[in-house]
BAFI-305760 format. One line per field, with one value per residue: residue number from 1; residue in one letter; x, y, z of N, C-alpha, C in turn. Coordinates in nm, 2 decimals. Example, Ala and Ser with C-alpha at 12.3 -4.5 7.8 and 13.67 -1.06 7.14 Angstrom:
<sites>
num = [1;2]
residuo = [A;S]
n_X = [1.32;1.28]
n_Y = [-0.57;-0.22]
n_Z = [0.78;0.71]
ca_X = [1.23;1.37]
ca_Y = [-0.45;-0.11]
ca_Z = [0.78;0.71]
c_X = [1.32;1.29]
c_Y = [-0.33;0.00]
c_Z = [0.78;0.79]
</sites>
This chain:
<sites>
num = [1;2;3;4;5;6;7;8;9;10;11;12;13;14;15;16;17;18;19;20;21;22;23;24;25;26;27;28;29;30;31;32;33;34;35;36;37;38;39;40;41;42;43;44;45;46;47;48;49;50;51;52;53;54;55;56;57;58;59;60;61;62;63;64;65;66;67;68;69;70;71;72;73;74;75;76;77;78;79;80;81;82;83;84;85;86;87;88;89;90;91;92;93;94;95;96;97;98;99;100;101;102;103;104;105;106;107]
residuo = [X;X;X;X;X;X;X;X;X;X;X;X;X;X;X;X;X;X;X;X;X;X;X;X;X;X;X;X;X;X;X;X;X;X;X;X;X;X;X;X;X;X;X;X;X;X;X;X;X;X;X;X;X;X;X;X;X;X;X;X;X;X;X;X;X;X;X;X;X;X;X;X;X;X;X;X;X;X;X;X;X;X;X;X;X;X;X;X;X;X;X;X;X;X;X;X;X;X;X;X;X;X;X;X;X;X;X]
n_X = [0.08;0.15;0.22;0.00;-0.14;-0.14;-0.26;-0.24;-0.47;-0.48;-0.61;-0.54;-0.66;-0.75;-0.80;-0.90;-0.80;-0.98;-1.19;-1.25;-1.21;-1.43;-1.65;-1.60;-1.60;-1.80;-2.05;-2.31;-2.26;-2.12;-2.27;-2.30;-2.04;-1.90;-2.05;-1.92;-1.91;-2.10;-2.39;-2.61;-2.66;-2.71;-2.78;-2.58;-2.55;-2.27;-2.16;-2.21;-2.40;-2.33;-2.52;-2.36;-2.27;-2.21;-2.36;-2.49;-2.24;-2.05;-1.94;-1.70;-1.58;-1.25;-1.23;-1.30;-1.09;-0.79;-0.58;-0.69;-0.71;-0.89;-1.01;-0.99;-0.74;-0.66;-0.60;-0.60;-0.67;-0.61;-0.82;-0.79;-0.86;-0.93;-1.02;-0.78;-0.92;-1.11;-1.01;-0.92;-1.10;-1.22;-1.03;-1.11;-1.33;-1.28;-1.09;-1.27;-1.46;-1.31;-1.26;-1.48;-1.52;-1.34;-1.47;-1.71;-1.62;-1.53;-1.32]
n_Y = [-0.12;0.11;0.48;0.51;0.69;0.53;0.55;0.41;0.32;0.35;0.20;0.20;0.02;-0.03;-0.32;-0.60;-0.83;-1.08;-0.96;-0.74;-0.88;-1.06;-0.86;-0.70;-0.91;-0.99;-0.95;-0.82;-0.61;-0.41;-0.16;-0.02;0.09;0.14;0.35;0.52;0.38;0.14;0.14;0.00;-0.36;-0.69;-1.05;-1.29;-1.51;-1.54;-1.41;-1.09;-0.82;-0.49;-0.15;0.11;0.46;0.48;0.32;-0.06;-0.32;-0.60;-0.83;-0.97;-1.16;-1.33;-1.64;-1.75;-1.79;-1.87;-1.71;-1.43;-1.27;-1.05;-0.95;-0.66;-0.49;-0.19;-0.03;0.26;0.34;0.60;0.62;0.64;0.98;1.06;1.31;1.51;1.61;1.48;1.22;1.26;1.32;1.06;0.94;1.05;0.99;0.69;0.74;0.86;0.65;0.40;0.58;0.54;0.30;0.28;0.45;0.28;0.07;0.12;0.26]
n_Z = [0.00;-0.08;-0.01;0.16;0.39;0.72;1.06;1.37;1.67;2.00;2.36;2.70;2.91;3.33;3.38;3.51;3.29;3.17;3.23;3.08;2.79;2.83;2.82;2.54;2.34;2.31;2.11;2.11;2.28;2.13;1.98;2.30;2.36;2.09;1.93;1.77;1.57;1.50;1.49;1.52;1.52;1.37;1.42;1.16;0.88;0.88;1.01;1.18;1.08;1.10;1.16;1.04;1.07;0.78;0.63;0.55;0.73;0.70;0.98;1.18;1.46;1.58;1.67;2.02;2.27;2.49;2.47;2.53;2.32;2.07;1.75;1.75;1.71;1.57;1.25;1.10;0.74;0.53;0.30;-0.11;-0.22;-0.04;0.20;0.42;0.64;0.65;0.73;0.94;1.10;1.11;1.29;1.50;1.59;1.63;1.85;2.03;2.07;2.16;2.42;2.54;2.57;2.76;2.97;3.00;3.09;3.32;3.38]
ca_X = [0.00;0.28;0.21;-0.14;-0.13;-0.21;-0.27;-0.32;-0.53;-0.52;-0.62;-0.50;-0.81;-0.66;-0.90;-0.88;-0.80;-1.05;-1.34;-1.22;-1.23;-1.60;-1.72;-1.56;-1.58;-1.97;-2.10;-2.39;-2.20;-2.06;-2.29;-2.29;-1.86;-1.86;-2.14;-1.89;-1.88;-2.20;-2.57;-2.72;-2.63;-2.79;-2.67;-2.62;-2.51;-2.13;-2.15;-2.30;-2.41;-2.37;-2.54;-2.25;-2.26;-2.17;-2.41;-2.47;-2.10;-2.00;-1.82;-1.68;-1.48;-1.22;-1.27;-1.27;-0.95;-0.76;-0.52;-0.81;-0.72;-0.95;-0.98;-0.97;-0.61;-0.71;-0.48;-0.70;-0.59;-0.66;-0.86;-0.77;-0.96;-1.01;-0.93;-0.66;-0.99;-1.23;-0.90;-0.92;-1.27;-1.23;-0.94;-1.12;-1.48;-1.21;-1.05;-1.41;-1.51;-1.24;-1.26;-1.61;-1.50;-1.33;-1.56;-1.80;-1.56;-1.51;-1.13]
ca_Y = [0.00;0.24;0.65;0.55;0.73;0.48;0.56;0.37;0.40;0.25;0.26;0.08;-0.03;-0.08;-0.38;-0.78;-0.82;-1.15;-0.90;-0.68;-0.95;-1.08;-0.77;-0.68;-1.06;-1.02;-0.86;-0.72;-0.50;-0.32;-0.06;0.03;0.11;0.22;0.39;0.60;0.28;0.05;0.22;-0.14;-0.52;-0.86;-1.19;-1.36;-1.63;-1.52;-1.31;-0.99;-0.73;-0.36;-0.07;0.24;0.60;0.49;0.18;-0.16;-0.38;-0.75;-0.81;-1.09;-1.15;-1.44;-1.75;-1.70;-1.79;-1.89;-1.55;-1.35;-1.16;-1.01;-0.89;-0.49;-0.38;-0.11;0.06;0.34;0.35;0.69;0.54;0.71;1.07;1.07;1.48;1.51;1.62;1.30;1.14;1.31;1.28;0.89;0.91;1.09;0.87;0.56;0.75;0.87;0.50;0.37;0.63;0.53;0.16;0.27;0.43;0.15;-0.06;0.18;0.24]
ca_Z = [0.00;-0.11;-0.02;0.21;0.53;0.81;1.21;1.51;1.77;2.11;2.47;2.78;3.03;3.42;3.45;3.46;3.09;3.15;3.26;2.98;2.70;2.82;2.77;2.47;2.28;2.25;1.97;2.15;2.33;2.05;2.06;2.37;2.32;1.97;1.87;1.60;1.45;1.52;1.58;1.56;1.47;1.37;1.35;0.99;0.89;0.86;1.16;1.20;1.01;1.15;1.04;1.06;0.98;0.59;0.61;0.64;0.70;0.78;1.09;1.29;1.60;1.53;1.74;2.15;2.27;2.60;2.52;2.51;2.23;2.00;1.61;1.77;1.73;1.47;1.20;0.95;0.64;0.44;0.16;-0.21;-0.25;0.14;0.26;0.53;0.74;0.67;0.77;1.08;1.16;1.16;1.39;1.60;1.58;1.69;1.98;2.14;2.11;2.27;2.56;2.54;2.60;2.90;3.10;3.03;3.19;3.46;3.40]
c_X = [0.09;0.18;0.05;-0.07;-0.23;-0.23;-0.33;-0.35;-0.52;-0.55;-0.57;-0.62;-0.75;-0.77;-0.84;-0.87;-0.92;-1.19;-1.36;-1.29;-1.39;-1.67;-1.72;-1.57;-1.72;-2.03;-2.19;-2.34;-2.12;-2.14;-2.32;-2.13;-1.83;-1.92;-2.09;-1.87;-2.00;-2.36;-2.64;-2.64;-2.75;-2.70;-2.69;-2.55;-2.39;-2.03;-2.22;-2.31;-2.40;-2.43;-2.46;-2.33;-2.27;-2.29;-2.39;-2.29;-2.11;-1.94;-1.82;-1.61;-1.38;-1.25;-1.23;-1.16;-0.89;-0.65;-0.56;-0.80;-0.84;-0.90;-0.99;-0.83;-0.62;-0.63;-0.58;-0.62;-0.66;-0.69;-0.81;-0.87;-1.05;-0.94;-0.88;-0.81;-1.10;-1.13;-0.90;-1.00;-1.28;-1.11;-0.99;-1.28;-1.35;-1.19;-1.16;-1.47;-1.41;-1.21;-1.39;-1.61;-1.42;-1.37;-1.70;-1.78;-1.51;-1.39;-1.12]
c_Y = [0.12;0.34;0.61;0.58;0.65;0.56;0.47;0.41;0.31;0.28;0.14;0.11;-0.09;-0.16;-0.49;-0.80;-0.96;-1.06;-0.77;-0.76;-1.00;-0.99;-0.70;-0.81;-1.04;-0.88;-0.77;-0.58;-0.40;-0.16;0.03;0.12;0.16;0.26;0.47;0.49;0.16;0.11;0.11;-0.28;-0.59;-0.91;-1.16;-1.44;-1.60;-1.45;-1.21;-0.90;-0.54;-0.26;0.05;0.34;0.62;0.34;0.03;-0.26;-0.44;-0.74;-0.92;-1.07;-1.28;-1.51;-1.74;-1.78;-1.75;-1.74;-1.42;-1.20;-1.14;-0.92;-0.73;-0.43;-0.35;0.00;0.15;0.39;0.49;0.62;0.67;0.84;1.12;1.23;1.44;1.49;1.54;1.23;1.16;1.29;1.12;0.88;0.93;1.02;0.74;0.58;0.79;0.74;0.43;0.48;0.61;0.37;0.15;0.31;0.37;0.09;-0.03;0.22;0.36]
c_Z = [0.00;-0.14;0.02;0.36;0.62;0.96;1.33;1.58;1.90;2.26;2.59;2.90;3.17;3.49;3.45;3.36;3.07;3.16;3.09;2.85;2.69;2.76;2.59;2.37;2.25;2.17;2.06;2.22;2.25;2.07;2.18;2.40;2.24;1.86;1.73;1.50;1.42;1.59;1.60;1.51;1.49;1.32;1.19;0.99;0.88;0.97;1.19;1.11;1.08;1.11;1.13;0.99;0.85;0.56;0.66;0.62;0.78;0.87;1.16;1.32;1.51;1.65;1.90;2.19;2.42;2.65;2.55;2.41;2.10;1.83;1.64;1.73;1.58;1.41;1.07;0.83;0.60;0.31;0.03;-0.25;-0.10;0.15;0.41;0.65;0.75;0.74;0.92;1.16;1.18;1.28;1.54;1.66;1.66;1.84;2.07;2.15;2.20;2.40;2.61;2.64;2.72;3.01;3.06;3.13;3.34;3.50;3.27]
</sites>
């Protein structure tokens, strides 16, 4: 992906990382955490479907897991014809969801 501007986003949660992952591993709870990215879901047969800000989009977790890691560690690409300041505006939709997701969690 030569000449796309990526950025991470991330936050650290000073909880049980198992109380963490419960909450965080079930779809339902998406919007409650990341409403700049999820105003509703239903199942489907592939996983879920969300409906976002831009519409509806597929989504699954990968398989629950004894390390309890999750498909979250999120890098945004500047898509082609994106302005610096749409670019911005999603960075900044990511990091209110994740500050969102931690006072959920109370941390």
């Amino acid at each position: 992906m030569e000449g796309v501007t990526s950025h991470t986003v991330s936050v650290s949660i000073s909880l049980d990382s198992k109380r963490v992952y419960a909450f965080v591993s079930r779809p339902e709870n998406l919007p409650k955490w990341a409403p700049g990215l999820c105003r509703s879901l239903r199942k489907s047969r592939g996983g879920w479907l969300l409906e976002t800000p831009d519409g509806e989009v597929a989504f699954r977790f990968v398989a629950k897991n004894k390390l309890g890691v999750l498909d979250h560690y999120l890098t945004l690409f500047r898509q082609p014809g994106m302005s610096a300041r749409g670019f911005a505006k999603d960075i900044r939709l990511v990091e209110r969801d994740l500050a969102r997701l931690k006072r959920v969690m109370g941390r």
